[in-house]
Structure formats: C-alpha cells, structure tokens
C-alpha positions in Angstrom: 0.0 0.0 0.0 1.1 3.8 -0.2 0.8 6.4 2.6 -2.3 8.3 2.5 -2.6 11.5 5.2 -0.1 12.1 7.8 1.2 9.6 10.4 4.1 9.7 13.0 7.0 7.5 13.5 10.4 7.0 15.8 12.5 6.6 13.0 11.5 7.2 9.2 13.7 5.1 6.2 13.8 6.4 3.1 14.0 3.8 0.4 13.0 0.1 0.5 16.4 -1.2 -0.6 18.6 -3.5 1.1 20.2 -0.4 3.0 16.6 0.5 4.2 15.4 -3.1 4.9 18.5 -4.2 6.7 18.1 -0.9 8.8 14.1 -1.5 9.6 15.2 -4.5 10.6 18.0 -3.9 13.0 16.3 -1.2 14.5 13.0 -3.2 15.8 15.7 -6.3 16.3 17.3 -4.1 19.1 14.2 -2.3 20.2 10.9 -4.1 19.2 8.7 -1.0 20.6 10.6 1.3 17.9 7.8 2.4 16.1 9.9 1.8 12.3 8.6 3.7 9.0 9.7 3.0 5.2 8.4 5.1 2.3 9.7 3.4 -1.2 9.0 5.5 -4.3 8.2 2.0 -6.3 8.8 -1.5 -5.1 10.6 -2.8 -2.6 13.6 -4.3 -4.4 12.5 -2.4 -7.7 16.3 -0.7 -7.9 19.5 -1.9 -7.5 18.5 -4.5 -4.8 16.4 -6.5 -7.0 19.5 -6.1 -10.0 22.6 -6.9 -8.8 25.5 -9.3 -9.5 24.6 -11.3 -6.4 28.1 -12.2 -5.3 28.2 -12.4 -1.7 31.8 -11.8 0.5 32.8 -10.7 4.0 34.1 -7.2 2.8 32.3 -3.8 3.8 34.7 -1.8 1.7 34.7 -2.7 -1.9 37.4 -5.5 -1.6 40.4 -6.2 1.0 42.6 -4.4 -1.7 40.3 -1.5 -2.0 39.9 -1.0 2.4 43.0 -1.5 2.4 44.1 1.3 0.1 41.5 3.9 1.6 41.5 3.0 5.2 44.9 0.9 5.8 45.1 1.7 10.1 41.3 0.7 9.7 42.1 -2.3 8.4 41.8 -4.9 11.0 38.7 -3.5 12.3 37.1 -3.8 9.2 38.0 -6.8 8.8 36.2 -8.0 12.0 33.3 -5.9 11.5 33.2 -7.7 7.8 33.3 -10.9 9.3 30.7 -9.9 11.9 28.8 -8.7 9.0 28.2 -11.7 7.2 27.2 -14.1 10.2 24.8 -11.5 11.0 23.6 -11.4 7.4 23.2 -15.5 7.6 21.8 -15.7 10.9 18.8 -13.4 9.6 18.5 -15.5 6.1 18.7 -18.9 8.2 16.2 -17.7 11.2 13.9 -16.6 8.9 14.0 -19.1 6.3 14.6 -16.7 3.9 14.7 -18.9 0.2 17.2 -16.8 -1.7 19.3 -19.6 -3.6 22.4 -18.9 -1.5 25.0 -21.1 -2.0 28.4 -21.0 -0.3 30.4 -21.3 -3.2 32.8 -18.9 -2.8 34.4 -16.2 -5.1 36.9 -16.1 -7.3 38.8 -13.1 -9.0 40.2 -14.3 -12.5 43.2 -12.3 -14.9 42.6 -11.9 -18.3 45.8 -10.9 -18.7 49.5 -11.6 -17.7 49.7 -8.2 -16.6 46.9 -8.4 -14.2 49.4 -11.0 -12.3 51.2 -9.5 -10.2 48.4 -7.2 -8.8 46.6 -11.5 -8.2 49.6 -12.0 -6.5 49.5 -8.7 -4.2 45.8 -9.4 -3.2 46.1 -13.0 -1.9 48.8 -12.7 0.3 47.0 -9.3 1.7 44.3 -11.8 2.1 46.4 -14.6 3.2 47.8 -12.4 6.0 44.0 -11.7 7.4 43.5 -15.5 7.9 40.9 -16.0 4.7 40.7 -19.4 3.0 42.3 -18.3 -0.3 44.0 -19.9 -2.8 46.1 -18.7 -6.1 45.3 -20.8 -9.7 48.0 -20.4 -12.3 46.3 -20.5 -15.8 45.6 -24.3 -16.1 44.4 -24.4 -12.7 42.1 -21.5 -13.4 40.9 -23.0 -16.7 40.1 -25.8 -14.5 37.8 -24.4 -12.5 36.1 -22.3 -15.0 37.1 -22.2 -18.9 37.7 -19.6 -20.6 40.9 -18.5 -23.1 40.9 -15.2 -21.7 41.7 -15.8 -17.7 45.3 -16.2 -17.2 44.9 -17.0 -13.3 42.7 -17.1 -10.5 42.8 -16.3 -6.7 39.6 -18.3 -4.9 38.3 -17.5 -1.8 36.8 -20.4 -0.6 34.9 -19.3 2.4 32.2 -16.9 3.9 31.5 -15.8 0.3 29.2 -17.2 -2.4 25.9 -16.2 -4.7 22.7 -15.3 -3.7 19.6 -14.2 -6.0 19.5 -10.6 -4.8 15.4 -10.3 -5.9 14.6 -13.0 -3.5 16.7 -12.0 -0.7 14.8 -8.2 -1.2 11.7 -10.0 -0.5 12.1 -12.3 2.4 13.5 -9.2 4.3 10.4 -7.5 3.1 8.7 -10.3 5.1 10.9 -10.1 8.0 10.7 -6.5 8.2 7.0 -6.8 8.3 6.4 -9.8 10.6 8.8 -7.6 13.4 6.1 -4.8 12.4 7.5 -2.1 10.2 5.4 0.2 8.5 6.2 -0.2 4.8 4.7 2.2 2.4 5.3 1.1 -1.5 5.0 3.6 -4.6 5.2 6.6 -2.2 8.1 8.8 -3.5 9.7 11.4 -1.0 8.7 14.8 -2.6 10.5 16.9 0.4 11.9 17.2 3.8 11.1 20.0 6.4 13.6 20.6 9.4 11.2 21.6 12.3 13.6 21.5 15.0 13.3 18.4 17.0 11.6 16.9 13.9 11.9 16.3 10.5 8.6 15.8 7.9 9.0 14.1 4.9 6.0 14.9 2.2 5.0 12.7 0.0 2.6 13.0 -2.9 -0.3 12.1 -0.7 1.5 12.6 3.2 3.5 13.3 5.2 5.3 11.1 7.9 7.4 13.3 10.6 10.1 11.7 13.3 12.9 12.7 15.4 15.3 10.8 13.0 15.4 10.0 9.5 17.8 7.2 7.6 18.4 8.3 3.8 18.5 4.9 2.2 18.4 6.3 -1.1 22.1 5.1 -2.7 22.0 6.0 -6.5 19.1 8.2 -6.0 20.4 10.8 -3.8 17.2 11.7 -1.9 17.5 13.4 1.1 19.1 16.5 0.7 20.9 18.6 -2.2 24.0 18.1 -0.8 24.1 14.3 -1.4 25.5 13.6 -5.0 28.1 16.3 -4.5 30.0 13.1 -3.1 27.5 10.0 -5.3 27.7 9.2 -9.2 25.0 7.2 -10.7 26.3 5.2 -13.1 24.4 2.4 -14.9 25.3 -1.3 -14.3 23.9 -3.7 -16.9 23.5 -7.0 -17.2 22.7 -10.1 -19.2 21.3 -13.4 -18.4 21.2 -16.8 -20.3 18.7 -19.2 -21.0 19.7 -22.2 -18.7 22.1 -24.2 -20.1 22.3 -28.4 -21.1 24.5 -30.6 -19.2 26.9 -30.9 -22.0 26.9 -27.0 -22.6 27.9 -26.7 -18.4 30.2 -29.3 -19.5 32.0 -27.3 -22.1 32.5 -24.6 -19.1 33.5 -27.1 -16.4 32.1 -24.6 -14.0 31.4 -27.7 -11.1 32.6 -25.1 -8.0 30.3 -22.9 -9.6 32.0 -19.5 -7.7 30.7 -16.0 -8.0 33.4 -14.5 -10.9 34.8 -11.6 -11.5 38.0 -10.6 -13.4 40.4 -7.5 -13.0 39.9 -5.6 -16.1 39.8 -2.2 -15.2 36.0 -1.8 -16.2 35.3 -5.4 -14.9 32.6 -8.1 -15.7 31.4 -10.4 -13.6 29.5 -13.2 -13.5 27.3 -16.2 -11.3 25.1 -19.2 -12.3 21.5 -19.4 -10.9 19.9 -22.2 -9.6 18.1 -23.0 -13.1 22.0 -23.0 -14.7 21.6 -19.8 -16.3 24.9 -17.0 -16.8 24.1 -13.8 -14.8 27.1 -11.4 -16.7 27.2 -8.0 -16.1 29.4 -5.6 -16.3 30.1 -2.1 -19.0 28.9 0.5 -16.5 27.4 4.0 -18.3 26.8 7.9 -17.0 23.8 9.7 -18.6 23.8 13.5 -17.9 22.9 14.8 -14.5 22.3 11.5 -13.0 20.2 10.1 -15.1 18.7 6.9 -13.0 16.6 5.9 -16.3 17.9 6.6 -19.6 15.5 5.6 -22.4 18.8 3.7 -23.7 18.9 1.4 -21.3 15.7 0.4 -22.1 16.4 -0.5 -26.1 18.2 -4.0 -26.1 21.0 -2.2 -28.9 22.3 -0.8 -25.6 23.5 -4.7 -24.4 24.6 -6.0 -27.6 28.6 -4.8 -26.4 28.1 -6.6 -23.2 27.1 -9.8 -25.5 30.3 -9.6 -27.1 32.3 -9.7 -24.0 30.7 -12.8 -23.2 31.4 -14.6 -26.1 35.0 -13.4 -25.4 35.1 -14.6 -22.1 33.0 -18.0 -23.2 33.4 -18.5 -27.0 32.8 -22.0 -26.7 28.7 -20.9 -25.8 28.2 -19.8 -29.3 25.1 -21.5 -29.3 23.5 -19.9 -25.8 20.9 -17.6 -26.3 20.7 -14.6 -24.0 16.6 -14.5 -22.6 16.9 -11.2 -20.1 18.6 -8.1 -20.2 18.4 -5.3 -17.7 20.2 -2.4 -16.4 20.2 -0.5 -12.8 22.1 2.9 -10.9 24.9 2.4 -9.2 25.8 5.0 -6.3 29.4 5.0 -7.0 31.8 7.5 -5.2 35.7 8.7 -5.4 36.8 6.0 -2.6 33.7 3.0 -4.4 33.1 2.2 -0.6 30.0 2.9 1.7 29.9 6.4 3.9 27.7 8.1 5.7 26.3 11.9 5.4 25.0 13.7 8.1 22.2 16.2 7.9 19.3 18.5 9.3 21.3 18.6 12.7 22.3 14.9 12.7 18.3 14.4 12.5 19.0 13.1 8.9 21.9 10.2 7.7 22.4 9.0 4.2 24.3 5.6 4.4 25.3 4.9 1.0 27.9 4.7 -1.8 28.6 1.1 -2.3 29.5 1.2 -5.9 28.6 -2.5 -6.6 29.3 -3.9 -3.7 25.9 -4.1 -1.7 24.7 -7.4 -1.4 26.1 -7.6 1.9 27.3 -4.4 2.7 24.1 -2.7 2.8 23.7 -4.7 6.5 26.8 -3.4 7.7 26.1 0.4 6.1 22.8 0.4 8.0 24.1 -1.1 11.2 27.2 1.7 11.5 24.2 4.6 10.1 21.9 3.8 12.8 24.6 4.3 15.2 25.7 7.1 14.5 22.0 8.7 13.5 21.2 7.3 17.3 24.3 9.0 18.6 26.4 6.1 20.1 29.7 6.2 20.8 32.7 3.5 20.6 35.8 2.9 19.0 34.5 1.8 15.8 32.5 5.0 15.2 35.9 6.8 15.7 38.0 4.7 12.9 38.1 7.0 9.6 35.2 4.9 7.7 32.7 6.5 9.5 34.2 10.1 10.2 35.1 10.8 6.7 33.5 11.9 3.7 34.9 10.8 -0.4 36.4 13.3 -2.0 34.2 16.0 -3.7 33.0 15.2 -7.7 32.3 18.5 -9.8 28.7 19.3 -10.8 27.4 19.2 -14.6 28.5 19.9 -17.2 31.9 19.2 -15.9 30.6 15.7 -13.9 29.3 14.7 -17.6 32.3 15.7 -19.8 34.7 13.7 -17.0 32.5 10.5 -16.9 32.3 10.2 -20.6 36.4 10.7 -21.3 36.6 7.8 -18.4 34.3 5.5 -19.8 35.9 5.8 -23.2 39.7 5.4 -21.7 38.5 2.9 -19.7 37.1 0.5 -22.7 40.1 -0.1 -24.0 42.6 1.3 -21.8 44.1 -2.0 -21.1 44.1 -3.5 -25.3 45.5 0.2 -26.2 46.9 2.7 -23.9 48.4 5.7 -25.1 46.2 9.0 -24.3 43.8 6.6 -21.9 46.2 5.8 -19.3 47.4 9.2 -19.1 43.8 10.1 -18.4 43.0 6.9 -16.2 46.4 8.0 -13.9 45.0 11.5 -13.7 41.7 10.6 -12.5 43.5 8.5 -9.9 45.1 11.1 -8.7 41.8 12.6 -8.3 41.0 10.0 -6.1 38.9 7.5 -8.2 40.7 4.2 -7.7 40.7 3.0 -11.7 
C-alpha cells in the first residue's frame, strides 16, 4: 500500500532497498517497541536491490585491496566488523528461512591478462595475512575451475562468500521487516523534507510522515538533501542473463565449484550461475547527464549487444547460448567505491550509501554503522576514519558529464590500447577515483 494522510513515526527510512530493509530490521531487532517507518517511491527491491551481480563476501569496503588502500590503520577492524557482518547477514536468512538460492560457493577473482598478475599476486597474500581461506590458480588451474581463453589466473576464496539471487533476498527481508512490524509504504516517492527542530517531515505525494530521526537509504538516487550527489555518481550497471544451459553445454564450461566471478579488467565483468544453470554477466557500466537513473537507452536492447560480445569473449565456446533477459540499474558510486555516511538537518538526517557495486552484503553493515551514528552512540568503531570521513568531492554538470564520458571511453580499452587513456585513467587516480 502507499501512505495516505499524515502519520508519525520513531524513526523514518527512506527507500526500501537492502540499506533501508536491513536498517528496519536492526532497529526493531534491538528495540521491538521502535515504532519503524519505510516510504519506497516504487517496489521494494525495484532498484539496485532487485539487480545486482549477487556475489556475496565478508568485505564492507569494496574489496580487501580496495579497504586496504583507503583506510589501511582501519584495516583490521574492518576486517572484523566484515566478518561480523556476514554471520549477522546469515543468521537473519537462516532464522527466517529466507529462500534466496544462497549457496556458499565462494568467489573467485580471475586475470585476463599476464599483466593483471602480479596485482593477483598482491591481493592474496594481503588476504592470506587476514587468515581467509584463499587460494592462487595459475592458468591451467584456473581453466580448471572455469574455462575460458581469456583468464590467465585465478585467486579463490573459498569461504564466507558465495551467490545469492539478490530479488529473493529483497523480498524475504520484506517479510521479515513486516512480521517484526514495520510500517512499509510502497509507490510513495519522497517529494521533500522540512527541518522543524526536533523533527523532520518528509512529504509525499499524498502525506506526510514526521520523526525525530530520519535514515536516507536512497544510494543511486540521492534523496535526502541537495547536498548528497556532490559526493554519489550514478552510473548504470547492466547486465545479461542466459537461458539455462544443457548438461553438455555446463560441460563445455567445467564450472562444477560454480563461484561468484569476477575478473580484473579495469571496467570489470562479472559473473554467477542461478539455480536453473543460467549465466548472470554484467558488467560495462554508463553515466547519462545529471544523474540520469533511467535513460531511455537502457531500455532499447542495442544498448546490451557490447556486453554480449564480452561474453562470447570470455565464453566462445557458448556460441550456441541464447541470452533471454537483459536489464540495467544505478549504481551509487563514489571517489573512494566504498560505503559512507552523510549527516544532515542537525544529525536528525543520515544518508548511508555509496557502495558502488558492492551491496549485497554491505548494505547490512552500512545500515548497522548509520543507525549508530544517527542514534548518537559512541565507541571505537565509530571513531575509525570509515565512518568520520567523507569521499572526496566530484564537480557538478557539465563538468561531472564531460569527465564520466572521457573515463568510460579510456577505460574500454585502456588495457588492449593505452596511449592518451592511461594518461587520463592516472589523472583521474590522482583525483581519487581508484581506476
């Protein structure tokens, strides 16, 4: 249903996500009398919740690699607040029978080229140093566990990590959300926020709900306040799926581990089975002017006919699989591609948010960390730099526009041709965008 008239609440969520679910959630978990509103401005699931990848891992920061570039005295601590992270995420699946296909298969990050090595190398023994079950493939090893000409070498990380189907997952929280007793309101889009002091009102096209705190769940989207995309770009993600494949198609892959994939191209692809033995592969993202969260490209099926061709490069030896869905969704992504947390209206308002990809799982631990700090705890944790900083700054339109597009370009073929695109990719790194 959609909100109709005014109502109250102790705590209002913006956006019926996993960020917003997983926050409902923990909030009546620790205090069942916590009178819990969301407003979602279509479907809960209907963005990139419903759309993702749905490669599941301990990490809260984009990748051991990544944390460990933007927060490296952090590191341990995320490491055990990753960990934490993911038990808590199964304990909620298993205790509410949630039926979301997960399988603990674990993940595996391939090379497609001999140059992508050594940077292989460098992430397992970071990982091997913080005790995960990881091992390093060479090429025949790799080709092993999943065949293609392209990957060059593998590192596997064989525990707490897997695939999910991220639609399913969106709904059983839905469930559990509503059988603790949070208020959900479907196709009720936020149309403003009023600061009245000790309060803030969000309107709505036909309400208003007003509460002493407010969580901004809205990612890609940006709702909240004006302020919020000066540090979020929404970029498009798309993805293809197959029909489900034979026996003696699965056998040309040899995919029997049957990981969550994804390889180290600088613009990466990734990829999953589902339980029918279709291909998830996504990848190619896209920026359409002034944050465009649903380009009219995006919905013309020209617009995946590139991503096709990189998986018949990855799997030439499918040139009889036909693709049967194709769909695209935002992507918050931000200067550091790791989750933060914005404070506004007096603290009243936070806007947990910039996963850049990485949300399956991270969404728990983004709500968990914005609930605290929007409730004003304290502890070491909510000291470490994660949740006290802020990504660097990106430059409104034009100049957001004209910058996304040169990347993109460079970034298609930076690694076949170089020249002029890695001069641009290193600039933009020095920027801060991790490329």
């Amino acid at each position: 249903m959609h909100l109709v008239g005014p109502t109250d609440a102790d705590l209002v969520i913006v956006g019926g996500g996993f960020t917003g679910l997983w926050a409902a959630i923990l909030a009546k978990q620790e205090n069942p009398g916590r009178d819990v509103v969301i407003i979602e401005a279509g479907k809960v699931g209907h963005g990139a919740s419903g759309r993702p990848g749905g490669v599941v891992s301990t990490s809260v920061m984009h990748g051991l690699y990544n944390a460990n570039r933007i927060f490296p005295n952090d590191l341990a601590a995320l490491e055990r607040l990753g960990k934490a992270n993911l038990d808590g995420w199964q304990k909620t699946i298993d205790d509410h029978k949630i039926d979301a296909n997960l399988e603990w298969t674990g993940e595996m990050t391939v090379a497609v080229a001999n140059s992508h090595l050594q940077e292989l190398q460098d992430e397992y023994e970071l990982a091997k140093r913080h005790g995960h079950n990881v091992v390093l493939l060479d090429r025949e090893q790799a080709q092993a566990e999943l065949a293609s000409p392209i990957f060059e070498g593998a590192m596997w990380s064989r525990e707490r990590s897997g695939i999910v189907h991220p639609a399913k997952l969106a709904w059983g929280l839905k469930r559990v959300a509503l059988s603790l007793g949070v208020r959900i309101y479907e196709h009720t889009p936020m149309t403003g926020v009023e600061d009245n002091g000790s309060t803030l009102t969000i309107t709505t096209h036909d309400g208003r709900v007003k509460a002493p705190k407010m969580l901004f769940a809205t990612n890609a989207w940006n709702a909240g306040h004006k302020k919020i995309k000066s540090r979020i770009v929404a970029v498009r993600d798309r993805v293809i799926a197959t029909e489900p494949l034979t026996e003696e198609q699965l056998a040309r892959l040899g995919w029997k581990n049957r990981q969550g994939v994804y390889d180290t191209r600088t613009q990466l692809n990734y990829t999953r089975l589902t339980s029918d033995n279709r291909i998830i592969f996504g990848g190619r993202v896209g920026y359409f002017f002034n944050n465009n969260t649903d380009p009219v490209q995006d919905r013309q099926i020209e617009t995946y006919e590139r991503l096709a061709g990189y998986f018949f490069n990855t799997f030439p030896q499918l040139h009889d699989v036909k693709f049967t869905h194709a769909w695209s969704g935002p992507i918050d992504l931000t200067m550091r591609l790791a989750v933060h947390f914005q404070r506004y209206y007096g603290g009243k308002g936070i806007y947990a948010g910039g996963y850049s990809g990485f949300g399956v799982t991270t969404t728990r631990f983004g709500a968990n960390i914005g609930l605290d700090i929007l409730d004003g705890k304290t502890g070491p944790d909510l000291n470490l730099d994660f949740a006290r900083t802020l990504p660097n700054w990106i430059p409104p339109e034009p100049f957001r526009w004209i910058g996304a597009k040169l990347t993109m370009y460079a970034l298609d073929e930076v690694d076949q041709k170089g020249g002029w695109r890695k001069l641009w990719i290193k600039m933009v790194h020095r920027m801060g965008f991790p490329l």
